[in-house]
C-alpha positions as CSV (number, residue, x, y, z in Angstrom):
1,X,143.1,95.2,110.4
2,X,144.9,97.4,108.7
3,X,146.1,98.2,105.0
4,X,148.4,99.7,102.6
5,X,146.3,99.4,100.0
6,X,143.1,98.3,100.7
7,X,140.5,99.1,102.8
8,X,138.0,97.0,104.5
9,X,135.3,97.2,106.5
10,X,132.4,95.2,107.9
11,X,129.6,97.5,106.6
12,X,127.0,95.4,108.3
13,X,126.8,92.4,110.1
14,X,128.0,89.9,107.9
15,X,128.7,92.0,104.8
16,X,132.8,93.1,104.0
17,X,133.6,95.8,102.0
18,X,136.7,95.7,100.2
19,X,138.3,98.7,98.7
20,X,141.3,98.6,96.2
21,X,142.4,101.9,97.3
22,X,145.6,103.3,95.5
23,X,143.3,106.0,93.8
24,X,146.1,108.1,92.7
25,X,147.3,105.2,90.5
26,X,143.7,103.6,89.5
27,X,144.3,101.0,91.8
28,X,147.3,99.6,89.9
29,X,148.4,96.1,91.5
30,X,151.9,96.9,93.5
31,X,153.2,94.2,95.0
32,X,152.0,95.3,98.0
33,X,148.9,95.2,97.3
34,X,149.1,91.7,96.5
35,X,150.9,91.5,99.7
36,X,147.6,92.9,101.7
37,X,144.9,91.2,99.2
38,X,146.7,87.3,100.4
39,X,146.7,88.7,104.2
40,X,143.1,89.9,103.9
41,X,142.1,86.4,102.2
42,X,143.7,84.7,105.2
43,X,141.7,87.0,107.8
44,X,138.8,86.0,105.8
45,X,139.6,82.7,106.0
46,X,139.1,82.9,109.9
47,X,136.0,85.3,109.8
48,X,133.5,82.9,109.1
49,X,130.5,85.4,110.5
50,X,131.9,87.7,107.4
51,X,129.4,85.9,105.0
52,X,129.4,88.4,101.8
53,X,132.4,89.8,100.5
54,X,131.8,93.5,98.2
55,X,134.8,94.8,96.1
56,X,134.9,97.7,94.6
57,X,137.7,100.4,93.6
58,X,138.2,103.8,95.5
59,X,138.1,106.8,93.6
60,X,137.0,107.0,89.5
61,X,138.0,103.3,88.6
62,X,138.3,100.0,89.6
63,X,141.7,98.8,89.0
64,X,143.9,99.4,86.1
65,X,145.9,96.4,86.6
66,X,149.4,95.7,87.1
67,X,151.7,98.6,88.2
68,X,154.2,98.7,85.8
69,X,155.9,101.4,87.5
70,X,156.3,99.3,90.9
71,X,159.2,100.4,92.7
72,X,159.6,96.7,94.2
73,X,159.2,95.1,90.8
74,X,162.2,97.8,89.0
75,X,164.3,96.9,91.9
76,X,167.2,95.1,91.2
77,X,166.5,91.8,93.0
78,X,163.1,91.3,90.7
79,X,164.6,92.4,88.0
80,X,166.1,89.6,87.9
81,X,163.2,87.8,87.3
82,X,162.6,89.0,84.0
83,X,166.0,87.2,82.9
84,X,165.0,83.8,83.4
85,X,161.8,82.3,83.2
86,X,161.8,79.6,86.3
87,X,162.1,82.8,88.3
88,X,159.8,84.8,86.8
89,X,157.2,81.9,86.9
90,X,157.8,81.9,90.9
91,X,158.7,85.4,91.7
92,X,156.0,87.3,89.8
93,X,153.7,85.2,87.9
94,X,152.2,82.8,90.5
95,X,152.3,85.8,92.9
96,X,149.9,87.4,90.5
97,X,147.8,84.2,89.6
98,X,147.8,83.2,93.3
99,X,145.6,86.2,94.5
100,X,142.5,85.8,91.5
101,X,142.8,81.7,93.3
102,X,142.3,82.6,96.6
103,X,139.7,84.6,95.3
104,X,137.8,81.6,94.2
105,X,138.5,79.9,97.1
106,X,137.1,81.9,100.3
107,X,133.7,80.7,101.5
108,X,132.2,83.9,101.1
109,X,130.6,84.9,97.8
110,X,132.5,87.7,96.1
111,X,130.2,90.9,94.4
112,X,132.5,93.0,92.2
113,X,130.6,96.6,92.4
114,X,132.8,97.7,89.3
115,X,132.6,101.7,89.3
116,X,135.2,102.4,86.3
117,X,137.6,100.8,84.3
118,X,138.7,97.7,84.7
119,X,142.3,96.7,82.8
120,X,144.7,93.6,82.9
121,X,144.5,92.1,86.2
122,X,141.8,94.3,87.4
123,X,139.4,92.5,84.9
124,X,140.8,89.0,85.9
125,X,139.8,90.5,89.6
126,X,136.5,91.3,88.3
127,X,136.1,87.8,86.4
128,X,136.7,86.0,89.5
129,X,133.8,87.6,91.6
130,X,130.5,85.3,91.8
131,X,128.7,88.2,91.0
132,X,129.5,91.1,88.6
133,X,127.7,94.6,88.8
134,X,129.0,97.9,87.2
135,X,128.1,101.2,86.6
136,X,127.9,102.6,83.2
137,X,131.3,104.1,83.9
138,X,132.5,100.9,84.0
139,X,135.1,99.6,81.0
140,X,136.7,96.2,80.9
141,X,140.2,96.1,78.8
142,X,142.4,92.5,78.8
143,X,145.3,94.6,77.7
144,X,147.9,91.7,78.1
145,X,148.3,91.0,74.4
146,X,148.4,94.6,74.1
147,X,152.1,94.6,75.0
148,X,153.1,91.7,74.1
149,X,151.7,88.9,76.5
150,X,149.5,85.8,75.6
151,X,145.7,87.4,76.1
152,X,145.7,84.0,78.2
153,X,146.5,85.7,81.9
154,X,145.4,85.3,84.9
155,X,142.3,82.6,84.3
156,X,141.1,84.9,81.1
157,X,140.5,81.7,79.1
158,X,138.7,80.0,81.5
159,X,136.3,82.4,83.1
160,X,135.5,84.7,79.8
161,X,133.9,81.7,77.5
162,X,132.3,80.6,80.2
163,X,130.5,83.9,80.8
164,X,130.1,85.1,77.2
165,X,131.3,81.8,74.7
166,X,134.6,80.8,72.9
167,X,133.9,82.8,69.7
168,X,132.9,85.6,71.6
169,X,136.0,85.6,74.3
170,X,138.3,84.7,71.3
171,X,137.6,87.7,69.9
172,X,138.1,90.0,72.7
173,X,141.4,88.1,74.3
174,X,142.8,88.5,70.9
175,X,142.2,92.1,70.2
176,X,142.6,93.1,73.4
177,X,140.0,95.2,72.8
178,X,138.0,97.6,75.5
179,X,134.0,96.6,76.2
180,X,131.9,98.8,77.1
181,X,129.6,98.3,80.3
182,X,126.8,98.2,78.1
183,X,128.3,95.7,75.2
184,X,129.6,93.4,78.6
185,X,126.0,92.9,79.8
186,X,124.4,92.5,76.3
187,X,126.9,89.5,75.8
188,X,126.7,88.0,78.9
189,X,129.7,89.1,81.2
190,X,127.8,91.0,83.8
191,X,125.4,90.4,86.3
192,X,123.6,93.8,86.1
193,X,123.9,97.2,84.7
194,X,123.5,99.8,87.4
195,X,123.5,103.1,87.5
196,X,126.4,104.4,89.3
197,X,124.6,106.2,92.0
198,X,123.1,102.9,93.4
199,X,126.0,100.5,92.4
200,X,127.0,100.1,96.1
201,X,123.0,100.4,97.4
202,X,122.8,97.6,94.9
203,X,125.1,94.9,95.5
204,X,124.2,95.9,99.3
205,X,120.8,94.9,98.7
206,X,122.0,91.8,96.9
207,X,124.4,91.0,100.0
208,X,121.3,91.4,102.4
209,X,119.1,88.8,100.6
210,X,122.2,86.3,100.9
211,X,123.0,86.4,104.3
212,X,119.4,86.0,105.1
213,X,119.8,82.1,104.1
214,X,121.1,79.4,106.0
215,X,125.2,79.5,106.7
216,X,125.5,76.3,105.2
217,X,123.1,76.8,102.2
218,X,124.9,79.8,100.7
219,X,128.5,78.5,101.2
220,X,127.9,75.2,99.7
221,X,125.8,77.0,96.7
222,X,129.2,78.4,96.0
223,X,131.3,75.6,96.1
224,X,128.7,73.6,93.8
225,X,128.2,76.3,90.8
226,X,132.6,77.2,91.3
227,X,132.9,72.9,91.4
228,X,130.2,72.2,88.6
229,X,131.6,74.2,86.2
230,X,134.3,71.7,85.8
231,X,131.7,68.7,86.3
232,X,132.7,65.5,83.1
233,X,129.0,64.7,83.3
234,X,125.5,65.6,84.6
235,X,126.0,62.7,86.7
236,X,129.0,63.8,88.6
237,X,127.1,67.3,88.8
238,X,123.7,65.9,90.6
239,X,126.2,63.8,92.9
240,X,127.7,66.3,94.1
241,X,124.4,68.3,94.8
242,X,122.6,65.4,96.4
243,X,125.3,65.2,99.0
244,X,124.7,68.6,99.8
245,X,121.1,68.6,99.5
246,X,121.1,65.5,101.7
247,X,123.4,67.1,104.2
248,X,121.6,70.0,104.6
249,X,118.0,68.3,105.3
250,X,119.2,67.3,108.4
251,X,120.2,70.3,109.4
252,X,117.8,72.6,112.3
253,X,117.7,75.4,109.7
254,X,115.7,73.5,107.3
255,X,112.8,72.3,109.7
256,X,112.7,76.5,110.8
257,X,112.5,77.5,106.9
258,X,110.3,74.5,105.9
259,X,107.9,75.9,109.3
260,X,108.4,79.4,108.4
261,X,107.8,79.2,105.0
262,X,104.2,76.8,105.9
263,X,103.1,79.3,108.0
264,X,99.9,81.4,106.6
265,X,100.0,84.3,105.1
């Protein structure tokens, strides 16, 4: 399938690459490109044998988030949207929200291979991935309150105390203040610091050891950590993983990796 900004690719069996790819503009979100990120979500959504999903940024950065200079957004129809706020709520603002939901949403487990900065919605991007590598190259700037927006945007204030703490994401949203890649895994935000040569060897090797497992086992790993973060008890949590747990011992898979895993070394 093709793109106007993106580019993917099944690198291996199993594993998607995706690629903002608007270099010239450090990936700035067009509208188009939200246009192609919800049409590549829906192909996802019926390519179940795509398993892992990489994104990364093509040329020196990752995304610098929205496109400010968006010929669709200064034309005089969206324009228009910046008069009223009912219309800007569902012209622009749930367009933008939308995408980092669907991102959530697909089966497949997102790696963010972050190879540069990282600004506005391209950190909200990044926030959303189950897994977070970057190269030392990498920055991460929530520039909202920078001109003039609530540092709020985008799932900000849910995703960045959960990774790194209130005090610590209050700080940050309300600064609007650039991290460094080294600061962001000291506190908590990424995954792993890699060096940039191997960034993309890296979250490939990561995607490898996650498609070995069971179908079944890695989606619904997903859907408890993404559904557990919300969990009102310990209770509710373990409920939810003993129906899965419980589902998935009946399964064939689990008699081959129980046999597998018996035989001697």
């Amino acid at each position: 399938m093709a793109f106007e900004t993106l580019l993917f690719e099944e690198v291996e069996p199993g594993i998607g690459l995706l690629t903002l790819n608007r270099p010239d503009r450090l990936n700035a979100i067009n509208l188009d490109m939200l246009d192609d990120l919800y049409e590549l979500v829906r192909m996802l959504d019926e390519r179940p044998d795509i398993r892992v999903l990489i994104m990364t940024g093509a040329g020196r950065g990752f995304c610098s988030g929205a496109d400010l200079k968006d010929a669709r957004i200064s034309s005089e129809e969206s324009l228009k949207a910046f008069t009223s706020a009912p219309l800007h709520l569902d012209i622009i603002q749930k367009k933008y929200s939308g995408v980092i939901k669907a991102l959530r949403r697909i089966t497949q487990p997102v790696i963010a291979a972050v190879n540069g900065p990282a600004a506005g919605g391209g950190f909200t991007m990044v926030l959303a991935a189950d897994i977070i590598y970057a190269s030392p190259e990498a920055r991460f700037t929530p520039s909202f309150i920078n001109i003039g927006l609530s540092g709020g945007e985008l799932g900000t204030t849910y995703f960045l105390p959960k990774l790194v703490g209130t005090a610590r994401a209050s700080e940050i949203l309300m600064t609007g203040r650039t991290l460094e890649a080294e600061e962001a895994e000291r506190i908590g935000m990424l995954s792993r610091l890699v060096p940039g040569d191997n960034l993309m060897s890296a979250s490939l090797e990561t995607a490898r050891i996650m498609i070995s497992k069971t179908v079944y086992g890695l989606r619904l790993t997903k859907e408890t950590i993404r559904q557990n973060l919300d969990a009102p008890s310990l209770e509710n949590a373990i409920e939810l993983e003993n129906r899965n747990q419980s589902m998935l011992c009946t399964a064939p898979e689990f008699f081959e990796a129980v046999a597998r895993f018996n035989q001697p070394k």
